[in-house]
N, C-alpha and C positions, 0 to 999 in steps of 0.2 A: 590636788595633793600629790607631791611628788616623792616618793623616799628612797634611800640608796639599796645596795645591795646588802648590807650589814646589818641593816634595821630588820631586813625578811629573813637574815637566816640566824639571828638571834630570836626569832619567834619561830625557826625550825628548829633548834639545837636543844630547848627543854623536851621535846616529843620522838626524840630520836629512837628513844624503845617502844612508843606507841607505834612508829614506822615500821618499827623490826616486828612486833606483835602482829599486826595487822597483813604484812607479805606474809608472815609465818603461816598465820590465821588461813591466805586465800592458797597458799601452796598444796594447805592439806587438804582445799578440795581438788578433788579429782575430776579434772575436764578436759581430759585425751581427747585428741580431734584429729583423725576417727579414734576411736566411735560417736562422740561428740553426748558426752554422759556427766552426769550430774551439773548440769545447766545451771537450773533453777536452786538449787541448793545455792552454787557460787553467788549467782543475782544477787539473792537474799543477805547473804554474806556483808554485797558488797553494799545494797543499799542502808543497810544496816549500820556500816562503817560511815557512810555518807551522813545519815540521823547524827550520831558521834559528834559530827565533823561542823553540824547546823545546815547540811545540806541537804534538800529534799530531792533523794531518784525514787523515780518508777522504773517498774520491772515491766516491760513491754512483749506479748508473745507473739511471736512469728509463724509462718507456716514452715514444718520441716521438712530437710532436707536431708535427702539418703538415710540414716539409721539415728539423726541427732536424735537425743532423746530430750524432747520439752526444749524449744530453742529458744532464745531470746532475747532483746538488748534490755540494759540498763541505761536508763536516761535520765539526766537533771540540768535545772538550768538556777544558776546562779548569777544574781542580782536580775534588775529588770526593765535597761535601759534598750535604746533602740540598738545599739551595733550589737555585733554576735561574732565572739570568735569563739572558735570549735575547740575542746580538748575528746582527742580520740583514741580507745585503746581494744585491746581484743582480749579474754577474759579464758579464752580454750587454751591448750598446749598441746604439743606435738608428744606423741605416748615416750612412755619411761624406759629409759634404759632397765631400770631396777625400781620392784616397787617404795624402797625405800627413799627414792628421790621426792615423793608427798611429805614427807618429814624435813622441814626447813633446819638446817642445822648453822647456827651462828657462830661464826670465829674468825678471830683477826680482820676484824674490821667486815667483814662479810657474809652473804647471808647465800646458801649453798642449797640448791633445790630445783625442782621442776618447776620451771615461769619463771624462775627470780630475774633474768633478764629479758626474756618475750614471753609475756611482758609483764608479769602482774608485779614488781617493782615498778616497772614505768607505772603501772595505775596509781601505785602507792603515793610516788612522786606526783601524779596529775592531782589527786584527791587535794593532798596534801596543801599543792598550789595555787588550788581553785580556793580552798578555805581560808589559807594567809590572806589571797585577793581580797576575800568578802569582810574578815573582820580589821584589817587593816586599811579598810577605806578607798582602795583602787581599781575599784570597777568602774567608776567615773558613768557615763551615760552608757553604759553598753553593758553585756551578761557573758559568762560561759556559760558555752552549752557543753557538758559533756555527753558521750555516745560511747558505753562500753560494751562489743559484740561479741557473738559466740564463736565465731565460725570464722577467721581471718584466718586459720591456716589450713582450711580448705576451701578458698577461694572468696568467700566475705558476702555471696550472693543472697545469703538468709538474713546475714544482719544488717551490714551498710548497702546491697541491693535492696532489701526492705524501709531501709532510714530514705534513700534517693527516691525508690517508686510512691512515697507516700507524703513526698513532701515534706520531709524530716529535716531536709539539707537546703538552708536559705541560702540560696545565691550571692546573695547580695551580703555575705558575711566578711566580717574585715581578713580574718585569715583561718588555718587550722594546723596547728601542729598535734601528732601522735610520736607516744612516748616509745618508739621500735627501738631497737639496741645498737645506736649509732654511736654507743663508744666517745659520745661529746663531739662528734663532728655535728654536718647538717647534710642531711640530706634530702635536695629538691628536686630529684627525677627518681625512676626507678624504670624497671624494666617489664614489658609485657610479656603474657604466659597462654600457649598453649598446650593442651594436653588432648589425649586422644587415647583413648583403647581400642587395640584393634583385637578382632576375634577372627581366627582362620578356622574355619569349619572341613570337617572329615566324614570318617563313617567307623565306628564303632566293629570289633571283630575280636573273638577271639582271638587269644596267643596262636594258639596252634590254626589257627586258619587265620593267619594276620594279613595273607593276599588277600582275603575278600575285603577287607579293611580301604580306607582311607586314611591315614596317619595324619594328624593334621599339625602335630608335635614337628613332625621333620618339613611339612610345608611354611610352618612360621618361621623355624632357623632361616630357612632360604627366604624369606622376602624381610626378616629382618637384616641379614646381611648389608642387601646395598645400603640402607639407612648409614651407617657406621662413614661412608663417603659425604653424605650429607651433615652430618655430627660435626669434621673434619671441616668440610666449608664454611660453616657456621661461627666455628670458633676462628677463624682466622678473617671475619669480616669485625674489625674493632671499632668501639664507637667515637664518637668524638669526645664525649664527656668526661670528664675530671673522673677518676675512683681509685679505691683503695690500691694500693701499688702491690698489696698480696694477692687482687681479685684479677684473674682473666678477663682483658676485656672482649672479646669477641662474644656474640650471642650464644647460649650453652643448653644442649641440647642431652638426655636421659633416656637413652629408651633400654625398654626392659626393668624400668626401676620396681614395680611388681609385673608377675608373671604365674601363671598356671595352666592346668587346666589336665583333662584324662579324669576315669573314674576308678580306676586301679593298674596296679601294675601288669597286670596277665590280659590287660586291654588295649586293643588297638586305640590310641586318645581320640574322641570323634571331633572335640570342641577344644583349641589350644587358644591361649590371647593372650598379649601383652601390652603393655601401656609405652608411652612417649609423653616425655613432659619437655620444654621449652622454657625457657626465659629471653627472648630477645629485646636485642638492643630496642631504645624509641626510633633507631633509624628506617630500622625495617619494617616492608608494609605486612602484619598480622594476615593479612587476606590472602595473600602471596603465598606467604608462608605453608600457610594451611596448605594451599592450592598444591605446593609443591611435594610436600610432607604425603598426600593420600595420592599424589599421581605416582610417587616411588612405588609407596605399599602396592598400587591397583594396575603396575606394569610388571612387576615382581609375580605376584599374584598369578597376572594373566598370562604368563611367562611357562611358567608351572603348572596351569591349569586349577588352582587355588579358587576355593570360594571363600572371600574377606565380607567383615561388616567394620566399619569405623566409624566410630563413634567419638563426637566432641564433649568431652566433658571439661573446661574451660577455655574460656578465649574472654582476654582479660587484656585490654591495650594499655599500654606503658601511659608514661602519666609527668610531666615536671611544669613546673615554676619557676618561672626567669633568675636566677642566684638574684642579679640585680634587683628585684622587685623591693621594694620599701620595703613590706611587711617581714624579709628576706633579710634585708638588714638591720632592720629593728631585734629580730631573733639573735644576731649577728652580736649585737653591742649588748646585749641583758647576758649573756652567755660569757663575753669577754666581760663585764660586770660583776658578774658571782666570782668566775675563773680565774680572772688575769691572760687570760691567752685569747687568741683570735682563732675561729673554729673556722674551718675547711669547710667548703661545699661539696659534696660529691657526689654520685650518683650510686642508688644502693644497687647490690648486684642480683638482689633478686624481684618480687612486687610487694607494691606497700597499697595500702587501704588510702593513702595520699592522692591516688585516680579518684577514688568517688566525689572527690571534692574537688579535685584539678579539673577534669572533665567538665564541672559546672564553673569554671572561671573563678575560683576561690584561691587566692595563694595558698599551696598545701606543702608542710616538709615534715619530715622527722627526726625528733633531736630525743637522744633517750641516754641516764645513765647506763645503760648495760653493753656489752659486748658482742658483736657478733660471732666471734669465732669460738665463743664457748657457747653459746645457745643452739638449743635441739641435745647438746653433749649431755653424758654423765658425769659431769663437772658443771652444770649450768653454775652460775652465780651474780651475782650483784655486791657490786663497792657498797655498803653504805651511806660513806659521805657524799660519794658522788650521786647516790639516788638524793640525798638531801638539797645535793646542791643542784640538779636538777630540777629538784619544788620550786628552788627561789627563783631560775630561769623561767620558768613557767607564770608565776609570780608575778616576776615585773614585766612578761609582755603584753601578759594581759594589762599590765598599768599602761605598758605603751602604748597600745592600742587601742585602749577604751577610753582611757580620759583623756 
């Protein structure tokens, strides 16, 4: 059974405030990530909207990581044919400008809040497109799996490392797109991330006897300095690939984006540390990288007479799918379908949960109603119609590729 684009978003256009009800509904849970809090509460939410919807998830617990409080994925799979394609989304948000941003607030066509574009609209819109599929008869021989996690915006290693090391993630699946806020383009690479705290160690002294001290405050100035040359080279190494003509393309490098350390002011600091975060290009070798990143800090260091510790807290390699790939254009034509326009491929500028599945040979992209240059902000928001019209893409690729 084959049907056009009109017929799925005349079965989305009656439910349009069940949509808005339902983003409303998950915005006011509270799932900052850090501190990665009220988990489980959201789950519940969401399987519950799933029941709604005739779709049956479970709420799946994982082991946690750093301070999450009760981690978890949500998982359901709809229909129960042999092929498997993925709808994938991440259920956490990056903390609030203001706590008023848990209060979704509706107007002019738009729904204005924390997650309404990364991502919990994209969920809305996955839900939504998984249940058109089921009761409109276009699942043909194959199921979605959906897979919503907690932890993708701090690195995804609890939820979709927990989905991969358990055999959650069939290889052999026709494709997987997740609903990230690509704005209605598509996006089939993205870019690998390292991160690193470093910690420069001192010695603790009274103010007034600050010689007997080690200052470990003013030895981290000096071995962060030379990094700032490396920053510099980084960004002027550009990739090959297509992207946003407002996005820098060379690899983009952070350091100091958190930083502390001393136990008062009238103290010599004995323990000072800061972090370095990365996104490089898929050109660049990660292992390199690293290599070069800790031989700056540990010549700096020894330069000075410094004692460092550094420590990796992610390494996470970039991740794409051939634009060319079938499954690539099949997305390609269901989008130019709902839309009337031909979507761009591009490469996103930062990392997508799209590796977990790339990594195992799965065409992986992401295509989402939302925006990237207003998500993380105090303006987050989500279009409406365009989360709508992203259900029906969703929709008919599952019809593409399953029947």
């Amino acid at each position: 059974m084959t049907i056009d684009s009109n017929r799925v978003q005349a079965w989305l256009a009656p439910r349009a405030d069940e949509m808005a009800a339902l983003l409303t509904a998950l915005v006011a849970h509270d799932t900052e990530n850090p501190p990665g809090r009220g988990l489980r509460d959201c789950a519940r939410a969401l399987t519950d909207a799933m029941a709604g919807l005739g779709l049956d998830g479970e709420i799946i617990g994982v082991p946690a990581m750093d301070a999450q409080e009760d981690p978890c994925i949500v998982r359901a799979a709809v229909g129960d044919g042999a092929k498997t394609l993925y709808f994938h989304g991440h259920f956490d948000v990056v903390p609030v400008q203001d706590r008023g941003q848990f209060t979704a607030r509706r107007t002019d066509g738009k729904i204005i809040g924390r997650g309404t574009a990364d991502m919990k609209g994209g969920i809305v819109s996955m839900l939504y497109g998984a249940a058109a599929a089921k009761e409109l008869g276009l699942l043909g021989d194959g199921k979605i799996v959906i897979h919503l996690v907690c932890d993708e915006e701090t690195g995804s290693v609890a939820g979709s490392g927990f989905l991969r090391q358990h055999g959650l993630i069939d290889p052999a699946a026709v494709a997987m797109v997740t609903a990230e806020p690509s704005a209605g383009k598509i996006w089939h690479a993205a870019r690998g991330a390292v991160s690193l705290r470093v910690t420069v160690h001192g010695r603790e002294a009274h103010v007034g006897q600050a010689t007997f001290g080690i200052n470990s405050f003013q030895h981290m100035v000096r071995i962060a300095v030379p990094l700032e040359k490396y920053v510099r080279t980084m960004q002027d190494r550009h990739t090959a690939f297509a992207m946003d003509n407002k996005d820098a393309p060379g690899s983009m490098v952070v350091v100091g984006g958190l930083s502390g350390g001393g136990s008062n002011f009238n103290v010599v600091p004995g323990t000072s540390w800061f972090t370095i975060d990365s996104r490089f290009n898929p050109e660049e070798d990660l292992e390199v990288e690293l290599k070069n990143l800790t031989t700056i800090i540990e010549t700096a260091a020894d330069g000075i007479g410094a004692e460092v510790t550094v420590e990796l807290t992610q390494f996470q390699p970039s991740a794409s799918t051939d634009r060319d790939h079938p499954a690539g254009h099949a997305l390609a034509q269901c989008i130019s379908r709902v839309t009337g326009a031909e979507p761009s491929f591009e490469m996103c500028a930062g990392i997508l949960d799209t590796r977990w599945y790339a990594q195992l040979g799965i065409p992986a992209f992401a295509y989402g109603a939302g925006r990237l240059d207003v998500s993380h902000g105090p303006d987050e928001y989500v279009d409406e119609q365009k989360m709508r019209s992203a259900a029906a893409v969703y929709t008919l690729y599952a019809q593409e590729l399953l029947q």
